[in-house]
N, C-alpha and C positions, 0 to 999 in steps of 0.2 A: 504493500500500500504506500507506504513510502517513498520507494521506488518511483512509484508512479506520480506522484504528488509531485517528484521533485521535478520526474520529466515535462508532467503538464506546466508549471513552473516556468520552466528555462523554455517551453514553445510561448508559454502567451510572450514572454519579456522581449523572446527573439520578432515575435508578432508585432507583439509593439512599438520596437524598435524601426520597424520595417515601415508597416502599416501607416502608423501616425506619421512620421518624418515626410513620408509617398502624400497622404491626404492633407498635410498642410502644403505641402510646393504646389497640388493641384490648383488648390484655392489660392493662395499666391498668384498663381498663374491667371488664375481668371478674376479674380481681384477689384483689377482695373476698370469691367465692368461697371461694378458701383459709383464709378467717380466719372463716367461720362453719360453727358446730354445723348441719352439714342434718338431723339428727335434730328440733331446736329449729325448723326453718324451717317451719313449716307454711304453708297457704293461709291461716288466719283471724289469724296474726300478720304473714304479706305482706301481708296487704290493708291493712293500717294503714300503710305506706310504699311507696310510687312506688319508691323503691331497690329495698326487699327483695322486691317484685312482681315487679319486671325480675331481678333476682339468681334467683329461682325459676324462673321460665321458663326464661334463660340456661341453669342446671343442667339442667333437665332437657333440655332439646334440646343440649347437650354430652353426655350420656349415652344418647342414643335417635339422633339423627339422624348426628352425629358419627363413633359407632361402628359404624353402620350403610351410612354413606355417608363414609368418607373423604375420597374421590379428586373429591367434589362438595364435600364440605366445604373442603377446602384452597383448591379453584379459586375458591371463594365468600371464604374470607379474604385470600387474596391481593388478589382484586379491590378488596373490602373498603378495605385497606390502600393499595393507591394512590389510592384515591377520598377514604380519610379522608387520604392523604397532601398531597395537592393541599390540602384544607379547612384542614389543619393550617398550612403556608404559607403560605398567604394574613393567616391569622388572626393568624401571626405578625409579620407584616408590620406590622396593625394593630392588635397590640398595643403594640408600639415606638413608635407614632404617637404613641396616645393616650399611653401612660407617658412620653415624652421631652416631650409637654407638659404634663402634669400638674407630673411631676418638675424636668425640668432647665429649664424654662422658665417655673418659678414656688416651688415647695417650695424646690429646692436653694439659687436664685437669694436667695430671703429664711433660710434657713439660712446662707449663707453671710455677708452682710450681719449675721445675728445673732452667729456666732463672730468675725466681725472687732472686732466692739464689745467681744464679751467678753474679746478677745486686749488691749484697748486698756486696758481698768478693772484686767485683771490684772497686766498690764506696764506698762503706759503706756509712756516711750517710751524701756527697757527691751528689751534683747530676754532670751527664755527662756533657760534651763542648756542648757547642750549636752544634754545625756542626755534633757532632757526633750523637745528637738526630736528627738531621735535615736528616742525613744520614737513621738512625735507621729506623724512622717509614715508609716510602716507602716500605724497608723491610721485616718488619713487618707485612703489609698490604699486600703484595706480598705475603706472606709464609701463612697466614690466608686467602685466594683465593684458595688456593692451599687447605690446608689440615681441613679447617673450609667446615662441609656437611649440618649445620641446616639452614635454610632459616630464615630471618624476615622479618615479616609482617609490621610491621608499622616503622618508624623509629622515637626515642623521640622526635624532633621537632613538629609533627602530635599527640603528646600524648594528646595535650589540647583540641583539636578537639573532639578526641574521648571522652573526658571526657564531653567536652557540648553536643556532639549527647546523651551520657548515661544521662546528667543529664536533658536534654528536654525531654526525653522518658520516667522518670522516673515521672515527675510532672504531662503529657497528659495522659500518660497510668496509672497511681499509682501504678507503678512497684517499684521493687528494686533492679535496675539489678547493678552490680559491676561496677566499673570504668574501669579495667581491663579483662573485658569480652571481648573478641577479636573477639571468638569465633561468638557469640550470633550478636553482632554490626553488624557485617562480613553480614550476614544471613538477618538481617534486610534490610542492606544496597544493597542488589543485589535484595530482594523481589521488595522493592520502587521500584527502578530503572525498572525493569522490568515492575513492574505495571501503574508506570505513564510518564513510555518511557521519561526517561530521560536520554540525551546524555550522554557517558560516555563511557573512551577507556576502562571500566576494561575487557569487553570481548576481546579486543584489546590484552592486557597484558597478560590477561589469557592462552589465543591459544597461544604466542609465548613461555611462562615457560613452558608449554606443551611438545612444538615442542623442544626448546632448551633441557631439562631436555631428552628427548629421546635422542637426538644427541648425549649430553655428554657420554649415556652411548654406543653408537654407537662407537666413537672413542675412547672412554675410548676399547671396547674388538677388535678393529682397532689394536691398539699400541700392542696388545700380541696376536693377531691372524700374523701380517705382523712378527714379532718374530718367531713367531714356523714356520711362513713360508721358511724363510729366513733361518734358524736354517735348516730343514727337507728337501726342495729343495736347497740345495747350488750347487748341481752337475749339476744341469740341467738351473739354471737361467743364464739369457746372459750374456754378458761383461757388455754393457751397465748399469744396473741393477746394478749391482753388485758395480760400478762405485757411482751410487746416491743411495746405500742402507741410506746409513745415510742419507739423506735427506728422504727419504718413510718414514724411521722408527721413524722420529724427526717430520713430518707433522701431522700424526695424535693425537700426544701427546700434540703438541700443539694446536687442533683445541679443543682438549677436555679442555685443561683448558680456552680453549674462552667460550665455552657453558656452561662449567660448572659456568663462573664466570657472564654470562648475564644472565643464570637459575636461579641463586640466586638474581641479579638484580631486574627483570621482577616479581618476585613473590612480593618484596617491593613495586613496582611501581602498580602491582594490589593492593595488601594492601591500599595504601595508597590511591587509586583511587575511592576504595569502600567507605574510610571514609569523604575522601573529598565532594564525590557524597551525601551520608548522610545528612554531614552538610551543605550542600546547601540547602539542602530540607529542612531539619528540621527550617533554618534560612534564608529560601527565602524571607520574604516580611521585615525582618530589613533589607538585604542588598538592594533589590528594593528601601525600603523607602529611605535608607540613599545616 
């Protein structure tokens, strides 16, 4: 029963993750809708944009086929959405790529290089006011959320953990696995847990870096699709609209740097869940005894 509990589990999460990601880009996608005059939308002002071409059609086959066939329509958006779900995932995967080396592996790297200089011309060797370091690092943290793409895994508090699950493994098994093997730990630590169904949110954690890491990259192409929208339909979108563009165009920006900053979150919080789980196991009957 358990067994089974855990698999239904890990299908909704992976559903989930799939699913929802897919049926928000849909809407996204069709969005735009809300915010134009269809009175204004004609066929010889769609032909002048690829956008407003697709926006016309969309409308009318949400009002003729839609209404007409529900129960074919939902089955086709559902589908829809795990299909776009899967693409979305993937996509996010290699957006991270390319961003952590663009970013953290070249921009950040000669930014930071540039504020050390300027910490040096302005202090010399000096340190700043309290208030003004107190001010600083919030900052700082704030601007590394933003333009830092690498995820961590463990955080150093958890370092000694991992080093006694390596070094319990090392004495049972007569291995000689590294201290710093992350990788490898990682690996061990989800086998156990699997094999001797031991409680543990890392599957928890897991499905929502998933699902978040999609989203980000959802509203991360939200903030420059509602741009070239806005940009491309101006003649035809309402008063209203036109009124809250800056709010449209400021929501999605910031929904992206929320996900983007739990996605990085959530991947530490798996991290650290797999090694904790480990060391439980590997050090269950001292903590029983004691």
């Amino acid at each position: 029963m358990n067994d089974f509990l855990s698999k239904l589990e890990n299908f909704l999460f992976d559903i989930l993750g799939l699913i929802l990601p897919g049926a928000i880009l849909l809407m996204i996608l069709l969005s735009p809708v809300l915010f134009i005059d269809m009175k204004k939308l004609t066929e010889p002002v769609a032909d002048k944009s690829v956008l407003l071409s697709a926006l016309l059609i969309i409308s009318g086959f949400l009002k003729n086929y839609c209404i007409a066939y529900p129960r074919t329509a939902l089955g086709i958006a559902v589908i829809s959405a795990y299909l776009i779900g899967h693409t979305v995932k993937v996509f996010s995967r290699i957006k991270y790529e390319f961003l952590k080396a663009i970013f953290d592996k070249n921009i950040d790297r000669w930014a930071k290089k540039q504020l050390t200089r300027l910490k040096t011309r302005l202090f010399k060797k000096n340190l700043p006011p309290d208030w003004l370091r107190e001010f600083y690092l919030p900052c700082k943290k704030f601007i590394k959320d933003i333009f830092e793409f690498d995820t961590v895994s463990i955080n150093e508090r958890d370092v000694p953990l991992r080093e006694n699950c390596v070094k319990l493994i090392n004495e049972r098994l007569g291995m000689e696995l590294k201290k710093d093997n992350q990788d490898l730990v990682a690996k061990l630590s989800s086998v156990i847990t699997n094999q001797e169904s031991l409680r543990s949110l890392g599957t928890f954690y897991l499905a929502k870096y998933n699902l978040y890491r999609s989203l980000s990259l959802i509203f991360l192409f939200t903030t420059f699709y509602y741009i070239w929208f806005f940009v491309t339909a101006g003649p035809v979108i309402t008063e209203n609209s036109h009124q809250i563009s800056g709010i449209i165009l400021a929501t999605p920006a910031i929904l992206w740097f929320t996900f983007h900053s739990k996605f990085k979150r959530y991947w530490t919080q798996y991290g650290e869940e797999r090694i904790i789980t480990l060391f439980y196991f590997l050090n269950k009957k001292k903590i029983n005894a004691g």
